[in-house]
C-alpha positions as CSV (number, residue, x, y, z in Angstrom):
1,X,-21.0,-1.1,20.4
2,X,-22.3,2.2,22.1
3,X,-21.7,5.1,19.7
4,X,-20.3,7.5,22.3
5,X,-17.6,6.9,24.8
6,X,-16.1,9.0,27.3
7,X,-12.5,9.5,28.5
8,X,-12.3,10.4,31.8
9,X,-9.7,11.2,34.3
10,X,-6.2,11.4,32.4
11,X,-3.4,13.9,31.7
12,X,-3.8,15.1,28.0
13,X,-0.2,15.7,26.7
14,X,0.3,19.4,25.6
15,X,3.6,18.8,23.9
16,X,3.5,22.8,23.4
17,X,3.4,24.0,26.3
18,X,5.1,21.2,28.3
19,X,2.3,20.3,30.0
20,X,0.2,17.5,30.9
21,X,-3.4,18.6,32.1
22,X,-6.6,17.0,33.5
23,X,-9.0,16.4,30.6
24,X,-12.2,14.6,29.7
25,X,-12.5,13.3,25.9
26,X,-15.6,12.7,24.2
27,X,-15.8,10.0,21.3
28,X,-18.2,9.5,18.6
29,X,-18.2,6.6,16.3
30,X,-14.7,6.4,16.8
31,X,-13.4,10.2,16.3
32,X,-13.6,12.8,18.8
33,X,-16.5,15.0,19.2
34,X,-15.4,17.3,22.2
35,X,-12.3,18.0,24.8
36,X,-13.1,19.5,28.0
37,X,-12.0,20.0,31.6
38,X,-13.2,17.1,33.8
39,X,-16.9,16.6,33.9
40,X,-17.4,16.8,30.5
41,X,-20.8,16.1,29.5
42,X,-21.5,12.9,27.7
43,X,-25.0,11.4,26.5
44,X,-26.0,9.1,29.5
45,X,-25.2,5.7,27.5
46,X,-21.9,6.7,26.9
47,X,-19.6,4.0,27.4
48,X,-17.2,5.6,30.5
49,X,-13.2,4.6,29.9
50,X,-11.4,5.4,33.3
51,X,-8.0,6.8,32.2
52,X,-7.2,8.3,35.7
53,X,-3.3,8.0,36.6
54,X,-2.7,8.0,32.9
55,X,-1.1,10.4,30.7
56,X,-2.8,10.3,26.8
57,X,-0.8,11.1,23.9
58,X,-1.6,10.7,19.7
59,X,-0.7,7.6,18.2
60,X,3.3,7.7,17.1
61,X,3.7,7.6,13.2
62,X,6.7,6.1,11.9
63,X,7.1,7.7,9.1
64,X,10.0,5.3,8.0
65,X,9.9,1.2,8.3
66,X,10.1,-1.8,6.3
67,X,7.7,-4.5,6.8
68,X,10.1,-6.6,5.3
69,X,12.6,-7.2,7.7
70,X,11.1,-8.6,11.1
71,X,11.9,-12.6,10.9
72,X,15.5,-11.3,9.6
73,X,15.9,-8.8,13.1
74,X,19.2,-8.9,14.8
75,X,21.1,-10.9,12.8
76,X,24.2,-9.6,12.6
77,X,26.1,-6.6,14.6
78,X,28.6,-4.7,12.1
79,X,26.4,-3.8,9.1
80,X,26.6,-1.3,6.9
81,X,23.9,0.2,3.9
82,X,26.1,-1.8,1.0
83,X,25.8,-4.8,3.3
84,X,22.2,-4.6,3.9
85,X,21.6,-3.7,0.0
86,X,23.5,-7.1,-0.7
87,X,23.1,-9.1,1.5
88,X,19.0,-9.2,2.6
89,X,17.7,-10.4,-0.7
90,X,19.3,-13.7,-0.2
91,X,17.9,-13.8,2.8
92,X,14.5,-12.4,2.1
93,X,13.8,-14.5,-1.0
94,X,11.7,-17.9,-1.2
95,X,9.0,-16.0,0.9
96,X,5.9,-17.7,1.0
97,X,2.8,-16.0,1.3
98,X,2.0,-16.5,4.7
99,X,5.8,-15.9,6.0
100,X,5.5,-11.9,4.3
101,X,2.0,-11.6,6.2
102,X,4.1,-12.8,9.2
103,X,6.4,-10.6,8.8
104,X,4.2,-7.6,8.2
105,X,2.1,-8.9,11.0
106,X,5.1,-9.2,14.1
107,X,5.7,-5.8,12.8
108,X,2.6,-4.4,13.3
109,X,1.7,-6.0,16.6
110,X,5.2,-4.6,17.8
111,X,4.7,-1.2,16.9
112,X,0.9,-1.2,18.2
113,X,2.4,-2.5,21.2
114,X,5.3,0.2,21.8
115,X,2.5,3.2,21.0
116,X,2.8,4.1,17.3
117,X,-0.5,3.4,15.3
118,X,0.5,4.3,11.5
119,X,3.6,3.4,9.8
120,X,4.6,4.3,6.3
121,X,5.8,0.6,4.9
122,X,8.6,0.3,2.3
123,X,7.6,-3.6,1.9
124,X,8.7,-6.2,-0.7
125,X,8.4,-4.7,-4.3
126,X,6.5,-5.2,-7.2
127,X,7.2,-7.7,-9.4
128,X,9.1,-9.8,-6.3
129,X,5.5,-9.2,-4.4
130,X,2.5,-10.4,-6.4
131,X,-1.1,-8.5,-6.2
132,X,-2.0,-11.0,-4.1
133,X,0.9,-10.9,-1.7
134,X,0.4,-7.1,-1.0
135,X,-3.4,-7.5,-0.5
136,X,-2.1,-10.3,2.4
137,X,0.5,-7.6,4.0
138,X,-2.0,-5.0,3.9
139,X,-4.5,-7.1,5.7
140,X,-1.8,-7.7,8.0
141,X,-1.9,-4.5,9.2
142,X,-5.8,-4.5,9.6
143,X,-5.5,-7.3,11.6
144,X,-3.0,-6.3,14.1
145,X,-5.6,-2.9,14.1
146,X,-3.3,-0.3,13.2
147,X,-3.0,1.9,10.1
148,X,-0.4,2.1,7.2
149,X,0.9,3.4,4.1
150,X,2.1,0.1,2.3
151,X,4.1,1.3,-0.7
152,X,6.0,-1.5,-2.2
153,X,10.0,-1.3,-3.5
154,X,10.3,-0.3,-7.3
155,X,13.5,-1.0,-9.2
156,X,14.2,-1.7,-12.7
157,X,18.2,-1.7,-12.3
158,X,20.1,-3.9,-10.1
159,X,22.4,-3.1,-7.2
160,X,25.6,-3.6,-9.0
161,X,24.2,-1.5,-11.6
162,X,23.3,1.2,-9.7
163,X,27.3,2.2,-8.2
164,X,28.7,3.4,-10.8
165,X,32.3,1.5,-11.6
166,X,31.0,-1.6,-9.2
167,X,31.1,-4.1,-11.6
168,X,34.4,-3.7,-13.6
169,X,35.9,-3.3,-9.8
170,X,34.7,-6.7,-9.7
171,X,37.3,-9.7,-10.2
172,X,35.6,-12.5,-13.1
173,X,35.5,-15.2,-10.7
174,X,33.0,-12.9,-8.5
175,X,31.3,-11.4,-11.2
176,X,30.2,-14.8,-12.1
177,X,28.8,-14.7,-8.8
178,X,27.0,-11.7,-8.4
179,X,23.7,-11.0,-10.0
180,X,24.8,-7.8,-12.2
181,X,21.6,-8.0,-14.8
182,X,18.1,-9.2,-14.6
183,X,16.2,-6.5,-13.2
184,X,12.8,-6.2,-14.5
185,X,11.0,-4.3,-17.4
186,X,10.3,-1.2,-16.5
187,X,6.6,-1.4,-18.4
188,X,6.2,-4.6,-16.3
189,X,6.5,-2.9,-12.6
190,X,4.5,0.0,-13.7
191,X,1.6,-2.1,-14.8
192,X,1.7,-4.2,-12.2
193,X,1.6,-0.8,-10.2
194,X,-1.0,0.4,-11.7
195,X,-3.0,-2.8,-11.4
196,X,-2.4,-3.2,-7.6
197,X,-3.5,0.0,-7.2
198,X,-6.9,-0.2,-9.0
199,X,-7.6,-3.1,-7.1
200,X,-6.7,-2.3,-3.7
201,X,-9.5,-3.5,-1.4
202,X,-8.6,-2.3,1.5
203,X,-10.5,0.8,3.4
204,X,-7.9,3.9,2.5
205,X,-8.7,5.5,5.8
206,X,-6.4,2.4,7.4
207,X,-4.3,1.2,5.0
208,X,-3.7,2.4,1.8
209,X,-1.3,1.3,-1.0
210,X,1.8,4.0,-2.0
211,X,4.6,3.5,-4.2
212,X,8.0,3.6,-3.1
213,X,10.8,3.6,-6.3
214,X,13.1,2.6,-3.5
215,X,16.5,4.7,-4.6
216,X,16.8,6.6,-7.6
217,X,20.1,4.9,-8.2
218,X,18.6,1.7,-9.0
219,X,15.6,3.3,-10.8
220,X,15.5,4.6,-14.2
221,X,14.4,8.1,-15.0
222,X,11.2,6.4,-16.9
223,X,10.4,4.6,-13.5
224,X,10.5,7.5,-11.7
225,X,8.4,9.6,-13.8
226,X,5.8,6.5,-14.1
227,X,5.6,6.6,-10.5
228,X,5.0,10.0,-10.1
229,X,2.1,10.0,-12.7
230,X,0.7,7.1,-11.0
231,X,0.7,8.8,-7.6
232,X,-1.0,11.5,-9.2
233,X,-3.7,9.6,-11.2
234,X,-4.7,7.3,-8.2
235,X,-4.4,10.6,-5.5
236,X,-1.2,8.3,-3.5
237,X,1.7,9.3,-2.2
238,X,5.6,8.0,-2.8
239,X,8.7,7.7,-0.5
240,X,12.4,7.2,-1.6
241,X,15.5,6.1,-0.4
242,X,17.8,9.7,-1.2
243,X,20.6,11.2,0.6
244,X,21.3,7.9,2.5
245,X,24.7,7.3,2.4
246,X,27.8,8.7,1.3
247,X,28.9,6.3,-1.2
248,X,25.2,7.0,-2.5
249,X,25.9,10.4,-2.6
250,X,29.2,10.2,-4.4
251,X,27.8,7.5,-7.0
252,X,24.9,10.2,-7.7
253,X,27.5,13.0,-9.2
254,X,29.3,10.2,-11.3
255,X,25.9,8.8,-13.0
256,X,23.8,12.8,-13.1
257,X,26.5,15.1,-13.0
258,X,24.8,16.6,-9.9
259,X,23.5,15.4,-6.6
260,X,20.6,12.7,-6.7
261,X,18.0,14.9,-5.0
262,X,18.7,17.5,-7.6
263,X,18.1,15.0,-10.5
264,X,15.3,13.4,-9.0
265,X,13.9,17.7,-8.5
266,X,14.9,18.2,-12.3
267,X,12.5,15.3,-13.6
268,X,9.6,17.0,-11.8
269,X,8.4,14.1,-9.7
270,X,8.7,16.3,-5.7
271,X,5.8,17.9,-4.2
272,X,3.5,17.4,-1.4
273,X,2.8,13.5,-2.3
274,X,6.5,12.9,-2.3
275,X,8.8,11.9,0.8
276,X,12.4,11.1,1.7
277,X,13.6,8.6,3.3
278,X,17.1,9.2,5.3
279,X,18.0,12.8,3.7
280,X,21.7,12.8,5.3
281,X,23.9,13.2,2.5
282,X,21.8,16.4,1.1
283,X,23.2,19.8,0.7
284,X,21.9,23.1,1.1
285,X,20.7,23.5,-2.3
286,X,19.6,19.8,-2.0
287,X,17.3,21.1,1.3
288,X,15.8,24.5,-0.4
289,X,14.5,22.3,-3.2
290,X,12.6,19.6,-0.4
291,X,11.3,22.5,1.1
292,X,10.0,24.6,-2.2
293,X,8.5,21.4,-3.2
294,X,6.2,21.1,0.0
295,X,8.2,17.5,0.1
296,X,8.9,15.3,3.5
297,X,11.9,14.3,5.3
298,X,11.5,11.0,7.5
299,X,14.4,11.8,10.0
300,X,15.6,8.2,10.9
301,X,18.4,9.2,13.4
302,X,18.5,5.6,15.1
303,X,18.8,3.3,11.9
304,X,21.1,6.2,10.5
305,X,23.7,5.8,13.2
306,X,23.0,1.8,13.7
307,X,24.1,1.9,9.6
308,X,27.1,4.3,10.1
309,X,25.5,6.2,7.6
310,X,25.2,9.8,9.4
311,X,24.3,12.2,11.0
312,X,21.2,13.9,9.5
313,X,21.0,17.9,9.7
314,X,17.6,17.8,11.3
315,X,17.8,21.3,12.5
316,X,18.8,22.5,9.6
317,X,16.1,20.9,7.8
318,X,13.4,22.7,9.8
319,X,15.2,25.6,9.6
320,X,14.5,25.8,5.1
321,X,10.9,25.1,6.7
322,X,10.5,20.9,5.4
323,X,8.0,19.1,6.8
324,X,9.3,16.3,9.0
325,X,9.0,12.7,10.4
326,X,10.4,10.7,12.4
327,X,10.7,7.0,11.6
328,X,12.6,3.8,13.0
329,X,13.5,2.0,9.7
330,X,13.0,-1.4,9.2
331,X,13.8,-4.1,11.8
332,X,16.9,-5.5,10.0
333,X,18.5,-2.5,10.3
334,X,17.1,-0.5,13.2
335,X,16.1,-4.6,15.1
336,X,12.9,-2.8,16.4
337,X,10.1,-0.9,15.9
338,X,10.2,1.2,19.1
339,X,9.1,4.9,17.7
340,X,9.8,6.4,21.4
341,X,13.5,5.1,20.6
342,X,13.4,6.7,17.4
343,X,12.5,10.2,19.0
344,X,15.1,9.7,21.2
345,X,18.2,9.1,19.3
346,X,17.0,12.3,17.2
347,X,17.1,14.5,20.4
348,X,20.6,13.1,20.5
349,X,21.9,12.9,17.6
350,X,21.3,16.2,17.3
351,X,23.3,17.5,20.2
352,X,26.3,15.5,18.9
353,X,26.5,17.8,15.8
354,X,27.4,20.8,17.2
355,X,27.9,22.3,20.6
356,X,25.3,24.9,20.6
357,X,22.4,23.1,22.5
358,X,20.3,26.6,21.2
359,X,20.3,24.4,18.2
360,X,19.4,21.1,18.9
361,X,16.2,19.6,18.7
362,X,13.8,20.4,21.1
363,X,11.5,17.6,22.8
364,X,8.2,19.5,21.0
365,X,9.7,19.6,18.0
366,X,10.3,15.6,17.7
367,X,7.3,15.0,19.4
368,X,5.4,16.9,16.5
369,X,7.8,15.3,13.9
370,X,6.7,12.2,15.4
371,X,3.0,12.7,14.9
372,X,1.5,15.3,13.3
373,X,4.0,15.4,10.6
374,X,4.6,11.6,10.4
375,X,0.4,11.5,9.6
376,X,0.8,14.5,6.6
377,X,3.4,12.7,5.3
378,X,1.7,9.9,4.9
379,X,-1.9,11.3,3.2
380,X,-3.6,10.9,7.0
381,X,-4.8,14.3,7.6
382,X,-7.4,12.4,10.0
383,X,-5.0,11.8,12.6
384,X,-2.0,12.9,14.4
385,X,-3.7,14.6,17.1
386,X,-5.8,14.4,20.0
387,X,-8.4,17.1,18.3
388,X,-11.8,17.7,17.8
389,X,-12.7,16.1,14.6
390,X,-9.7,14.0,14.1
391,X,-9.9,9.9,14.1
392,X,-9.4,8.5,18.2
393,X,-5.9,7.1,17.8
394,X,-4.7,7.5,21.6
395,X,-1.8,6.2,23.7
396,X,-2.1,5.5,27.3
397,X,1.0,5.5,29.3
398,X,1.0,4.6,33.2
399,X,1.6,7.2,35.0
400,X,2.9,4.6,38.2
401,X,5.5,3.7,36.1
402,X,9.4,4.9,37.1
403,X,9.6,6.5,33.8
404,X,6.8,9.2,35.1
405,X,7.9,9.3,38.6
406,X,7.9,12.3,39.1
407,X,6.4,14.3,36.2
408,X,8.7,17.4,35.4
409,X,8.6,18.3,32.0
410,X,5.8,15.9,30.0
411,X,7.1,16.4,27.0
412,X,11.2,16.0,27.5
413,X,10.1,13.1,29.5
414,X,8.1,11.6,26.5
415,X,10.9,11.5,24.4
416,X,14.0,11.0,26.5
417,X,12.7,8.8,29.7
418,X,9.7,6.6,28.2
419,X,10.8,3.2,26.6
420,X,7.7,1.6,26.0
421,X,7.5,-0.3,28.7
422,X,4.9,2.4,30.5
423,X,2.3,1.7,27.1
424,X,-1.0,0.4,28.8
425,X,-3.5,1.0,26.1
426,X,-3.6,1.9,22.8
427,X,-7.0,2.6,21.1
428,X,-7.5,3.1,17.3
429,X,-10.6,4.3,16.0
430,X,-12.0,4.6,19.8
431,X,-11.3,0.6,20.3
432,X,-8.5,-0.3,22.1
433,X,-6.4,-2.9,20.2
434,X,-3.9,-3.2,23.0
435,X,-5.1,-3.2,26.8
436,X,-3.2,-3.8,30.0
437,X,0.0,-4.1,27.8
438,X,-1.8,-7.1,25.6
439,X,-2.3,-7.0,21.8
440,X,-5.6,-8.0,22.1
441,X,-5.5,-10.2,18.2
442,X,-2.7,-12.0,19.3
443,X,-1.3,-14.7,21.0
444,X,2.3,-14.2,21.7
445,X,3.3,-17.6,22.1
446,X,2.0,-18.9,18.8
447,X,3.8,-15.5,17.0
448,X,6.8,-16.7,18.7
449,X,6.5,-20.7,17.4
450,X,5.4,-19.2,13.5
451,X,8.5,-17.0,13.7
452,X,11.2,-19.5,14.7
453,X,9.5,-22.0,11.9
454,X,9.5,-19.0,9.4
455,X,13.2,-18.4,10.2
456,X,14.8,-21.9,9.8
457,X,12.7,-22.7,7.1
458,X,14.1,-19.5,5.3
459,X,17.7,-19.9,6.2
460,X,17.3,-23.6,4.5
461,X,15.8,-22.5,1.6
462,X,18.3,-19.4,0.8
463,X,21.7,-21.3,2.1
464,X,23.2,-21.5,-1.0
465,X,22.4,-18.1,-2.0
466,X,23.7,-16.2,1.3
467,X,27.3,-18.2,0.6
468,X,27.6,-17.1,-2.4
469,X,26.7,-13.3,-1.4
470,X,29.3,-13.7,1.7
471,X,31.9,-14.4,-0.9
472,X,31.3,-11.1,-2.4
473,X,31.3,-8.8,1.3
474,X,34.9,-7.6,0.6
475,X,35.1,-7.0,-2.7
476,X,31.8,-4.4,-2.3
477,X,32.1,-3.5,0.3
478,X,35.6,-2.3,-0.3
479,X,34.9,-0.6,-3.2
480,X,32.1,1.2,-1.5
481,X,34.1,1.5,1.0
482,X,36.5,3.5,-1.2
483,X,33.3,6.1,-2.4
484,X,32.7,7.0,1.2
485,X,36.0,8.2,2.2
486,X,36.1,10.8,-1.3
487,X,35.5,14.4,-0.5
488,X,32.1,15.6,-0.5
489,X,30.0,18.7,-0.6
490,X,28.9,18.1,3.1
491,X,30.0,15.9,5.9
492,X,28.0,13.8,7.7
493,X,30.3,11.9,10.1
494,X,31.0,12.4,13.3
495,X,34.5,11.8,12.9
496,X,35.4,13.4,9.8
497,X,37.2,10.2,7.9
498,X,38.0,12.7,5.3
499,X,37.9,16.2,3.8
500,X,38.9,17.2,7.3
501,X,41.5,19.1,9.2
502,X,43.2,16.9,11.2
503,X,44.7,19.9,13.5
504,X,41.4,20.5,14.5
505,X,39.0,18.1,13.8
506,X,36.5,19.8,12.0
507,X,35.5,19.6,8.7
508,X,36.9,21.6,6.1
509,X,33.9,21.4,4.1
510,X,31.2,23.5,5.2
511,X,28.1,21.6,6.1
């Protein structure tokens, strides 16, 4: 492999300034030496890549997914946050080894395919993953070429545990059914933490293991400060599930006497290694803290509204000056991994807040959310960026594709016309790992077959289990149900179920 390559002929996006301009990029051992107007000079055995009629753009980040979740996409259309929390783990369990690299795997080769190169992974927790398990996932992700933060679920309280007044809601005959207790030791996840993380043989620079105490609800306090100090000792970084979903929200003041980012602010565990998943359900005071704290939002507009979970204040947000991502969730609840429909549904959510379109989110702003700050979330300083010095992560997008005919604004375009379907290349590291709209590792038929195995085999081995969690839908749902239409601090709905004025439909709580 020839140490220099050379870029030549394509549209460099300049998400800034809205503009798309002719530029040559030179490459060095996989990171970028030099931009330059074309004609660029390169060392005579530079390897010459012909990116004429193409417009080049960074790698997407999604700073939000779950590797977890692609055999299980699409399978059912009315599904809320309490149904998801109950309802997956039937249908995740009896995983096999090489059915969570598949699943880690379609997940990768989708997003690498659809233009987003890192992804910050929420997959299957320590102790339900074994060392072994996450070195296979992680290895995953090498081989479909793209990067990751794999930061694996942390609980040490159950589901049922976690809402308050969810189990005495319960009838006896359910109870029996549901499983209240068991949740493990909360010395035994953090060694097996700490252990995973000492052993992690995977280069950092492409996927590197974080820890992910996935909602303080279901975390004690001694979990969550054992994460943080394990972040800190081993120089990782840590998402969590906060400010989700109302009946979250709601259960947060009845277990800490104050909201759940608050509690998780007063143990001391926020800062610049710390991110949030979701953020809806936070308050002003809620936001101030994120943004003293140098933490990360991951804005997940697509998986929030496919939930019925919210409508995040994303404006807002940059407005107290948070750092801020953009992610897609994870396939079971967002059913792909499509980062350019992510960006999308947060241009629109956003004008569906409020009518003043001086505050909605502009096509530079998500575009940057969706890169730059996606890769500082996640500990990659080295990319984000088509810049001197930074790693070659680049997108190619045809420009004879409808989605660029013509080309108006580049960047408005990027985020509200392209769909994927104009992604010709992707290179990471200066290689391409997809060309001419083929993941170059993988052979698409074969993925298919394993997944449609992987799928029946887990649907017979968990039958018994997902019956008995369908017998318990109502009854949780309906008492979560009940949390979400209480009064709250701030309202996140579009239609104002409660704590509204019905004369004329706005909320009479501020927010």
């Amino acid at each position: 492999m020839r140490a220099f390559k050379i870029i030549r002929g394509g549209r460099l996006l300049d998400a800034g300034a809205r503009a798309a301009p002719l530029r040559d990029i030179l490459i060095r051992d996989g990171a970028i030496l030099e931009i330059g107007a074309p004609g660029l000079n390169a060392p005579d055995d530079a390897e010459i890549v012909d990116a004429s009629r193409h417009l080049l753009h960074p790698g997407l980040v999604n700073g939000h997914t779950h590797g977890t979740g692609a055999l299980t996409r699409g399978y059912r259309d009315r599904f809320n946050l309490e149904l998801l929390l109950l309802a997956t783990p039937a249908r995740f369990a009896n995983q096999t080894l090489e059915m969570k690299y598949l699943n880690t795997y379609l997940g990768a080769v989708e997003m690498a395919m659809k233009g987003c190169t890192l992804a910050f992974d929420l997959t299957f927790g320590l102790p339900v993953a074994s060392i072994e398990e996450l070195e296979a996932m992680g290895q995953a992700y090498r081989d479909a070429g793209i990067r990751a933060v794999m930061a694996p679920m942390l609980a040490d309280t159950t589901f049922y545990r976690g809402i308050p007044g969810l189990v005495e809601s319960l009838p006896d005959d359910l109870r029996a059914l549901a499983k209240i207790d068991g949740a493990p030791a909360t010395d035994r996840v953090l060694a097996l933490m700490d252990e995973a993380l000492k052993r992690w043989p995977h280069d950092r620079d492409h996927v590197k293991l974080g820890i992910a105490p996935t909602i303080p609800l279901v975390c004690s306090d001694e979990l969550m400060l054992g994460c943080d100090r394990l972040a800190r000792e081993h120089g990782t970084v840590i998402q969590s599930h906060i400010g989700e979903a109302k009946m979250q929200a709601i259960s947060a003041i009845a277990k800490y006497g104050k909201t759940m980012l608050a509690h998780v602010d007063d143990l001391g565990v926020l800062g610049p290694h710390f991110s949030i998943a979701h953020g809806i359900w936070l308050d002003d005071d809620d936001l101030r803290r994120v943004a003293d704290r140098g933490s990360f939002i991951s804005h997940n507009a697509g998986s929030n509204m496919r939930l019925g979970s919210g409508i995040a204040d994303a404006r807002k947000m940059l407005e107290f000056g948070i750092n801020l991502a953009i992610g897609t969730d994870g396939a079971v609840s967002s059913d792909n991994q499509n980062m350019y429909e992510a960006m999308r549904a947060a241009g629109q959510v956003a004008a569906v807040r409020q009518p003043d379109h001086r505050r909605w989110l502009t096509a530079p702003e998500i575009i940057d959310a969706a890169t730059r700050g996606g890769a500082q979330m996640a500990g990659f300083d080295h990319v984000g960026a088509i810049a001197p010095g930074k790693r070659a992560d680049i997108v190619f997008l045809s420009l004879d594709h409808p989605n660029w005919m013509p080309i108006n604004d580049p960047a408005t375009q990027l985020v509200f016309a392209e769909d994927a379907t104009a992604v010709r290349h992707v290179m990471v590291d200066g290689t391409f790992i997809v060309r001419d709209g083929r993941h170059l590792a993988s052979d698409m038929a074969s993925l298919a077959d394993k997944a449609e195995a992987a799928r029946d085999r887990m649907l017979e081995l968990n039958a018994a289990e997902i019956a008995k969690v369908e017998k318990l839908e109502e009854a949780v749902t309906g008492f979560c149900r009940g949390l979400s239409m209480k009064p709250y601090r701030v309202e996140r709905y579009a239609a104002f179920p409660c704590g509204c004025d019905e004369a004329s439909g706005f909320a009479a709580t501020p927010g």
